[in-house]
C-alpha positions in Angstrom: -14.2 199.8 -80.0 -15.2 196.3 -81.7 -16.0 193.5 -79.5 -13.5 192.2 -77.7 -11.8 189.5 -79.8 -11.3 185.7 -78.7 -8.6 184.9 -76.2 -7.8 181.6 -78.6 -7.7 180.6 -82.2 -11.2 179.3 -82.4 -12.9 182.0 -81.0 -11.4 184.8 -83.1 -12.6 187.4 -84.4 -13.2 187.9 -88.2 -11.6 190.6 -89.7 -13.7 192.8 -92.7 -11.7 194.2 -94.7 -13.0 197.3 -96.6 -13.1 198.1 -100.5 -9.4 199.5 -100.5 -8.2 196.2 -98.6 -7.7 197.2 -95.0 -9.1 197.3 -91.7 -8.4 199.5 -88.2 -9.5 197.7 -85.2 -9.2 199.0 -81.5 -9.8 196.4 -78.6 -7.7 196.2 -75.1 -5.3 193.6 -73.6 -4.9 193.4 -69.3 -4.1 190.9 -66.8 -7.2 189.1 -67.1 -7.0 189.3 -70.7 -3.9 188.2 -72.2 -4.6 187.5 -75.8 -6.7 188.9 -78.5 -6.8 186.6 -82.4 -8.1 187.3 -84.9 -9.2 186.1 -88.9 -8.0 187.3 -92.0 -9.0 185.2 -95.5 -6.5 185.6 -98.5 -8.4 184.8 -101.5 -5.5 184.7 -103.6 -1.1 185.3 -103.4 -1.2 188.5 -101.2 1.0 190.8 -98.5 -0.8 191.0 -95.7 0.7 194.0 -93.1 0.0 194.2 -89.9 0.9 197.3 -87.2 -0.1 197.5 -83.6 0.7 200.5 -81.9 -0.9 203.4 -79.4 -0.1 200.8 -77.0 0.4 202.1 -73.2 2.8 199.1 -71.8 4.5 196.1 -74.0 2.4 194.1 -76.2 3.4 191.6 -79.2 2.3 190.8 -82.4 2.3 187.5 -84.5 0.7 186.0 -87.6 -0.3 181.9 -87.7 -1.3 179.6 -90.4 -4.7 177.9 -90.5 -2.8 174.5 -88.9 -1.7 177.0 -86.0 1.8 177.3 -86.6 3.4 180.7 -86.1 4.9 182.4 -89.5 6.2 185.6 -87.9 6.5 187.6 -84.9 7.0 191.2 -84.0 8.8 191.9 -80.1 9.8 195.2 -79.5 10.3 196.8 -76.4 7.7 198.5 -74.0 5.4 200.5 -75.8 7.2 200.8 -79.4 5.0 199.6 -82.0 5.1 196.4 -83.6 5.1 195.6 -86.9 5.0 192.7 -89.6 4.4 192.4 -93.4 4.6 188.7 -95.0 3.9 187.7 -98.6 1.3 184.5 -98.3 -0.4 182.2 -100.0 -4.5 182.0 -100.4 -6.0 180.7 -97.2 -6.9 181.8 -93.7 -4.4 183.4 -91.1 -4.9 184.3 -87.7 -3.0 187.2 -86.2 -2.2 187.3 -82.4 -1.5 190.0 -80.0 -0.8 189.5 -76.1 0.3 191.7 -73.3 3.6 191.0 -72.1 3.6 193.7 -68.8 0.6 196.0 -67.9 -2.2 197.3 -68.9 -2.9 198.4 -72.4 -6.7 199.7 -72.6 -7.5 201.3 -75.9 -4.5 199.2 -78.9 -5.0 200.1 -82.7 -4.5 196.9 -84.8 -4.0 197.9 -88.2 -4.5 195.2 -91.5 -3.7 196.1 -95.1 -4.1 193.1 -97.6 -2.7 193.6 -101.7 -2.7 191.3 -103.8 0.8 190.4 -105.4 2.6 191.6 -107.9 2.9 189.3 -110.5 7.1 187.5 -110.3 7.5 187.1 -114.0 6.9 187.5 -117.6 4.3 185.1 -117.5 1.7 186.4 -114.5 2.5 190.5 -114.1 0.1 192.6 -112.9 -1.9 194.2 -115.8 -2.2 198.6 -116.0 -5.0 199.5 -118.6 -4.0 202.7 -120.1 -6.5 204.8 -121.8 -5.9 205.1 -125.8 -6.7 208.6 -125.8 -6.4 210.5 -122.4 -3.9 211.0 -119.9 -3.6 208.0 -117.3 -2.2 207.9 -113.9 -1.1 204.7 -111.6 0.0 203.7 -108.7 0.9 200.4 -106.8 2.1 199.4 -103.5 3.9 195.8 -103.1 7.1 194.8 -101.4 9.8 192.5 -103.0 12.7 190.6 -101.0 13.5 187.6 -99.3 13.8 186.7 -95.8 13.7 184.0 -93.2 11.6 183.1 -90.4 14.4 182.7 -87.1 14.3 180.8 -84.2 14.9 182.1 -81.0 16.5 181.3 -77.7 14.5 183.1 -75.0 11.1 182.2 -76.3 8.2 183.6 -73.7 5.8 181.5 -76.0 7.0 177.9 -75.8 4.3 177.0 -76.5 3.7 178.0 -80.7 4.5 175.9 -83.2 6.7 177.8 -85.7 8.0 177.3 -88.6 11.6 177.7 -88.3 14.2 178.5 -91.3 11.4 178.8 -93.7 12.7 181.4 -96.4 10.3 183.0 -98.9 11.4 185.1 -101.8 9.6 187.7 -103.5 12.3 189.1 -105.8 10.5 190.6 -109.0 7.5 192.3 -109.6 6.1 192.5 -112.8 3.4 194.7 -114.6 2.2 194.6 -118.2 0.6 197.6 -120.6 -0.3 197.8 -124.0 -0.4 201.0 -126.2 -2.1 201.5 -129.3 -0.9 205.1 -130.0 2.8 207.0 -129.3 2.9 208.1 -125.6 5.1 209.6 -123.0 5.7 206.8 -120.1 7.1 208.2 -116.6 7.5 205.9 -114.3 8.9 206.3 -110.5 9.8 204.1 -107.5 9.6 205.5 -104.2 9.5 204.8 -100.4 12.5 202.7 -100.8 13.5 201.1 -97.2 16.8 198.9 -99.4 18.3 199.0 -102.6 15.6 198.1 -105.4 15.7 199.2 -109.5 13.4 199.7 -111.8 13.1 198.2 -115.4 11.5 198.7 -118.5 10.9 196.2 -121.3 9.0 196.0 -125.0 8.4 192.8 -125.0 10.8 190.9 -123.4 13.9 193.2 -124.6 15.2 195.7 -121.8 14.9 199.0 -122.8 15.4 201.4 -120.0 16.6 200.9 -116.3 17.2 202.5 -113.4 19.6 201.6 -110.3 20.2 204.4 -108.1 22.3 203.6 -105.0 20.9 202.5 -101.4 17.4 203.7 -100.7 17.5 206.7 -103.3 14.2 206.6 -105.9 14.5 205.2 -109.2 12.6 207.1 -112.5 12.6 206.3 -116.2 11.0 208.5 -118.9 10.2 207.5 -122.5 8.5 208.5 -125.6 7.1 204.8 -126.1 5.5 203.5 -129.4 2.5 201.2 -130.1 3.4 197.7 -128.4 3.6 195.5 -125.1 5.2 196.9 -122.1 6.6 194.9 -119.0 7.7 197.1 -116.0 9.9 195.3 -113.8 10.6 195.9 -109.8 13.8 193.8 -108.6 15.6 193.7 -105.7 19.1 191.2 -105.6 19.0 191.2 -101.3 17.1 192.7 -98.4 13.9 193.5 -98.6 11.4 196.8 -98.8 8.2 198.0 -99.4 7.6 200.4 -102.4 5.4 202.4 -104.1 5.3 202.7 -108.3 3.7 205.4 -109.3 3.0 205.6 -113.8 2.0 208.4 -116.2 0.9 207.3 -119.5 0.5 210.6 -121.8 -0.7 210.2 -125.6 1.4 211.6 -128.0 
């Protein structure tokens, strides 16, 4: 168990994220203490996901800017686990949990950071693909829009939130380049909403995939030498995914 982490924003507790981005923290809430916060820095556009489960009585979850205004909030019922995942900007964030009923004496807090996929033709996410053996990819982002709501029968009164705030993450893009003919597969998978998959030389569409509700879109070509855009795109909702590339020379 880490030290037990601050019961208020200035006294929270850093978060260290390791090499692959995320960080498991255990810690305990009770009657005489209510709140735990913690850090996280975003050093540049990123989705920062956050679970808190193995919890033995109700407990909520909630992310805040560095001026202390509340961005999300997860409040699920007695022990179910709570869960948020927000595209933000570079800065620091602080997340929150607090007891809402019991005792909950051993919680696992649970923070992946990614960078962002870049959202156009402009700023995509590079692959390097190897001229002359077989290369393998795979990236895990989330594209969609949705709104920060108010609610009624707030127990925390006391927050500042930012209310009606939408954010939209609607495209990903990543960019290759070939030197040499190769076989490109390409899959989308872990679909929680409708999302397609799109394939581009240059800026010219080329292949595309749009399989109905949550199913997993693929696309397999025997490219030629050239620039290559992949493009992830989602027209409502919102869901996490995960694109996984083969690049095989010819």
């Amino acid at each position: 168990m880490v030290r037990d982490a601050g019961d208020r924003f200035s006294e929270a507790l850093n978060i260290r994220l390791s090499r692959d981005g995320t960080a498991t923290l255990r810690n305990s809430l009770s009657r005489e203490d209510q709140l735990d916060f913690y850090r996280v820095r975003l050093n540049r556009r990123s989705n920062l996901t956050v679970r808190l489960d193995q919890l033995e009585d109700d407990a909520n979850l909630a992310i805040f800017n560095s001026d202390q205004d509340r961005i999300d909030r997860s409040r699920e019922d007695d022990e179910d686990a709570e869960f948020l995942q927000r595209l933000l900007e570079p800065g620091i964030y602080f997340i929150r949990t607090n007891r809402i009923d019991g005792n909950i004496p051993n919680y696992r807090l649970r923070v992946s950071v990614s960078p962002d996929a870049g959202n156009g033709f402009d700023a995509p996410t590079p692959i390097r693909v190897s001229d002359n053996r077989r290369s393998r990819f795979s990236f895990r982002d989330f594209v969609g829009t949705f709104e920060q709501q108010d609610d009624d029968d707030d127990d925390e009164d006391e927050d500042r939130e930012i209310v009606g705030d939408i954010e939209q993450d609607r495209f990903d893009f990543y960019r290759f380049e070939l030197s040499r003919p190769t076989t490109f597969r390409s899959s989308l998978e872990g679909l929680e909403d409708n999302a397609n998959l799109a394939l581009f030389r240059n800026r010219q569409r080329i292949a595309f995939s749009n399989a109905p509700g949550r199913r997993s879109e693929s696309i397999e070509r025997r490219l030629d030498s050239g620039v290559y855009f992949i493009r992830v795109d989602i027209q409502e909702g919102f869901t996490s995914y995960l694109l996984k590339t083969s690049f095989i020379p010819r």
